[in-house]
N, C-alpha and C positions, 0 to 999 in steps of 0.2 A: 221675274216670273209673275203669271196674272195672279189674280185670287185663283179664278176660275183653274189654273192649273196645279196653285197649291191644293187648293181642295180634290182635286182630280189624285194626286199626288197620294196624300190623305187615305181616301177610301179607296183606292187601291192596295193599300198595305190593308185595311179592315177588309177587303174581301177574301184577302191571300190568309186572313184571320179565320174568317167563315168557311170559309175553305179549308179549313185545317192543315195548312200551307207555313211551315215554320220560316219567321224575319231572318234574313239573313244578320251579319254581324253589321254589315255595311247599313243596312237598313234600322236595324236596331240602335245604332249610333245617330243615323239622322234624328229619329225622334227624340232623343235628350240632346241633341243638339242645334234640334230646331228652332228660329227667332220666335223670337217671345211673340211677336204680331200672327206668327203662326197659331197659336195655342189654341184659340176656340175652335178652330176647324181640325184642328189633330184632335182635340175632345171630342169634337161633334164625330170623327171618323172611331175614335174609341167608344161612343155612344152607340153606333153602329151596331159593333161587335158584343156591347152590352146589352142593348135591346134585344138582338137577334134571340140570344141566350135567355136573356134573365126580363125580359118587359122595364118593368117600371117598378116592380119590387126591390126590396131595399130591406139585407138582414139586420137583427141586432144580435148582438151578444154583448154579456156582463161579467167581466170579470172577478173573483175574489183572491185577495192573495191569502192561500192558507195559509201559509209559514213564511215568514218574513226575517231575513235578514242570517244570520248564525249560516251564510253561506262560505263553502272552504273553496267555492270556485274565486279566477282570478280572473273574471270578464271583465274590458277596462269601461264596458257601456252601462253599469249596472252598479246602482247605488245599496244591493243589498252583499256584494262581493266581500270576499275575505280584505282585497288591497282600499275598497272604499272609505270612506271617513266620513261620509255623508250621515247626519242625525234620523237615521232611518229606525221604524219602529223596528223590536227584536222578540221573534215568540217563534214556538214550536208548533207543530201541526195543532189547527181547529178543531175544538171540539165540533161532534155531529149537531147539538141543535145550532150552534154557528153555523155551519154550512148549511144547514136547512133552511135559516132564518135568509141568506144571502142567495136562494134557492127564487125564495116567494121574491123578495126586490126584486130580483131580475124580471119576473112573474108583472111586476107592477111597473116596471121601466118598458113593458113591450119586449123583451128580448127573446128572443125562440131559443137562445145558446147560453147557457150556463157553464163558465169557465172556474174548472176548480186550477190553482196555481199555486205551487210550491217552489219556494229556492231551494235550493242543494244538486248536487251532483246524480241524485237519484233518490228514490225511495226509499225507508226502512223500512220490514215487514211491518213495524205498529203504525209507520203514517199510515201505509197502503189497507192495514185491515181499517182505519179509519176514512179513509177513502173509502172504502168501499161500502162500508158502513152504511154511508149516506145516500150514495151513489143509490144503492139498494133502494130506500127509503122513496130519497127526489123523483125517482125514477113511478116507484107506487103511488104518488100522491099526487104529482105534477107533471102538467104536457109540456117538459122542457127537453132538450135534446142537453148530455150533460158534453162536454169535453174535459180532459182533464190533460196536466202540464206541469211534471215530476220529473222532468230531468231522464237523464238514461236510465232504459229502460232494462229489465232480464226479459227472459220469454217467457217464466211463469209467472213475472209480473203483470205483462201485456194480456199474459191470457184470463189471467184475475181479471184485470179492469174489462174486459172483453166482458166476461161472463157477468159481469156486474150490471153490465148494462151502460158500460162510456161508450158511445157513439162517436166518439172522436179522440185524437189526442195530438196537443201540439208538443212539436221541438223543432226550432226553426231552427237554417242554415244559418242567420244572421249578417254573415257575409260570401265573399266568394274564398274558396277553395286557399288562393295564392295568398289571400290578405288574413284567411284564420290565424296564426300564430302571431300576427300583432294585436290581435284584440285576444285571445286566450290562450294559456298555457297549459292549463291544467285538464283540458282536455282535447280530444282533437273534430276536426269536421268531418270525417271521414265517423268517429261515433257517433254522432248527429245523424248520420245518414243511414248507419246501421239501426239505430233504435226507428225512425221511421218505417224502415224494410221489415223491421219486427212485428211496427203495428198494422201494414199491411198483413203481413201475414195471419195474422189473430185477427183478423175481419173490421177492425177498427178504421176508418177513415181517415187516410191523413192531412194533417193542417201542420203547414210547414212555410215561413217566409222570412222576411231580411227586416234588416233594421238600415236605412241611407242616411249616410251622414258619417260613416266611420273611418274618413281617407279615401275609400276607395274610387279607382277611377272611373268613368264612365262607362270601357269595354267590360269592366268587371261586375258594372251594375246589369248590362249583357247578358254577364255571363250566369248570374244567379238566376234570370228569369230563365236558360235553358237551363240549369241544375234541377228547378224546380218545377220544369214543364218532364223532364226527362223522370224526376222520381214519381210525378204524375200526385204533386199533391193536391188532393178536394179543394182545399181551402189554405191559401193564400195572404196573411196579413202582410202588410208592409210599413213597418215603422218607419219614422223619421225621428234620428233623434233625440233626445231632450237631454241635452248636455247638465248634469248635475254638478254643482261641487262638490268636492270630495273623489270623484272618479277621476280614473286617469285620463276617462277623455271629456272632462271639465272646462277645456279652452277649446272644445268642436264648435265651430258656426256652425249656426242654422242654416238648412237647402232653402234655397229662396222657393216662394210662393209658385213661382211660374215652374222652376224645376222640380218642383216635388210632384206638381199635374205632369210635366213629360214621365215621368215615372208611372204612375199610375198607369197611363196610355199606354207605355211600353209593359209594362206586366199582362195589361189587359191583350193585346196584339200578340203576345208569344204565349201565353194560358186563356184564351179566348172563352172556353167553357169554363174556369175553374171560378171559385167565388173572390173575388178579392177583396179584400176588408182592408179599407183606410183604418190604421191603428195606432198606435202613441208616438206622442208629439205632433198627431195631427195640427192640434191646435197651435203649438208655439213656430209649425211649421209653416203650416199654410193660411193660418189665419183666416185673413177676411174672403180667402178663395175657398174654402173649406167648402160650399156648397157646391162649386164646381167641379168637385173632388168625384162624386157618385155618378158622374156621364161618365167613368172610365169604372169608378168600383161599383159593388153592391152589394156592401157588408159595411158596417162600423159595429166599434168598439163603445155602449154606453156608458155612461157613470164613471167612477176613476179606474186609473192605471194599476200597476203592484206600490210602486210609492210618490206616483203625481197625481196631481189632480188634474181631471176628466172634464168638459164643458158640461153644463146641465145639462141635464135630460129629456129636459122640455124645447131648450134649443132644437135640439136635435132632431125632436119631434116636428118643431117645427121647419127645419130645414125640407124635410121628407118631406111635410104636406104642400110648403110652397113649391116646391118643385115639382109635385103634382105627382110622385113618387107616393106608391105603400106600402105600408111595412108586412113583410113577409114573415108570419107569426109559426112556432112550431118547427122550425126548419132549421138543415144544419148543414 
């Protein structure tokens, strides 16, 4: 096949994007399993679909982990899990002028999105009046858009966070539907899907994506972009993961460079409007392609993870400006 017809190939799947024209399964397979000589011109065609939508801006968001570790879930991707052994730091919900203080960084990293993050199964009334606490506050004093990320959800909890002023809130699918009981037991996908439908419903917006790298197969990486083109999430991260020791999935490889961009493309092609944010393990994933990351997203995660560490900030910064990309301040 020419260039000229791969590229024809290409944006022809970005227009059936712009079009609002859902990939089929068949279609959806070609692009993760595209030759790698293919890859700039499947980006340039996923650039397409990102310009159309989003120009040349580029979010940030900052994560904080309120509460770390003392988690009873058994997720095998996560070093703050009950089954992990990983030397991860352990503390109970932040106090408010810590989250405040992790309010302003954000504030100073460029981030329009302020992620509050807690481990656990869910919320207890004193974290969430502590959440909300802040929420209140960050919300009076600063132009940040807040999200917050406390596990399952109740409905007078969503409506709290609601009323408090969260603009967002994440609980991803993490993987597909068929492969959830080998990565967790202790709860299921299907309440994943229920606490989102929650926050829809309480006017919050949702942010819901996967983490690659977990076994699963290619139709299934697929399948999570319609799961999550179908719950109709805003915003979209897509991890790659960062195999820890200590977790059960401690002997996962890493997605090569070149597969982790067909992903991107493919998320960007089946949620063509939604925002997608390259997100952790970016770095140990795609490395030195990491700037060709944002022709398919446009969203990153600044500063660190909940317990790895994050590329600088000023990297980052500069990635944005070389690429001639700007950062999209205030926005969620």
């Amino acid at each position: 096949m020419t260039t000229i017809a791969i590229e024809t190939k290409w944006q022809t799947l970005a227009q059936k994007a712009i079009n609002g024209t859902c990939l089929t399964l068949g279609e959806g397979l070609a692009v993760l399993e595209a030759d790698n000589e293919e890859v700039l011109l499947l980006m340039h065609a996923a650039f397409t679909v990102r310009k159309h939508f989003y120009g040349n801006k580029v979010k940030l968001n900052m994560i904080i982990n309120a509460k770390s570790g003392l988690c009873p879930e058994d997720c095998g991707y996560c070093s703050q899990s009950i089954v992990s052994t990983a030397p991860v730091k352990k503390y109970t919900i932040l106090d408010k002028a810590t989250l405040l203080a992790g309010a302003r960084e954000a504030m100073l990293r460029k981030a329009g999105t302020y992620c509050i993050v807690a481990a656990g199964k869910g919320p207890t009334d004193k974290e969430l009046d502590q959440v909300v606490d802040a929420v209140r506050e960050i919300r009076e004093t600063m132009p940040l858009k807040i999200c917050a990320c406390l596990g399952i959800l109740k409905d007078d909890q969503a409506e709290r966070l609601a009323e408090a002023g969260v603009h967002r809130y994440n609980h991803n699918l993490n993987t597909s539907k068929a492969n959830y009981p080998s990565i967790t037991t202790t709860h299921t996908y299907d309440q994943r899907v229920e606490t989102m439908e929650k926050v829809k419903t309480h006017g919050m917006s949702p942010c819901s994506g996967v983490i690659i790298g977990m076994n699963e197969t290619n139709q299934e990486i697929v399948e999570m972009a319609y799961a999550l083109r179908e719950l109709d999430a805003d915003s979209i991260p897509i991890n790659f993961l960062h195999a820890i020791p200590g977790t059960p999935l401690e002997k996962a490889g890493r997605t090569p460079s070149m597969k982790a961009l067909k992903v991107l493309a493919l998320f960007r092609f089946i949620c063509p409007s939604k925002e997608i944010r390259v997100a952790g393990g970016r770095e140990v994933n795609l490395r030195t392609l990491q700037p060709l990351s944002l022709y398919a997203a446009n969203s990153l995660f600044v500063g660190d993870y909940l317990t790895t560490t994050g590329q600088d900030v000023t990297a980052d910064h500069q990635i944005i400006e070389d690429l001639g990309f700007e950062i999209e301040l205030n926005a969620v």
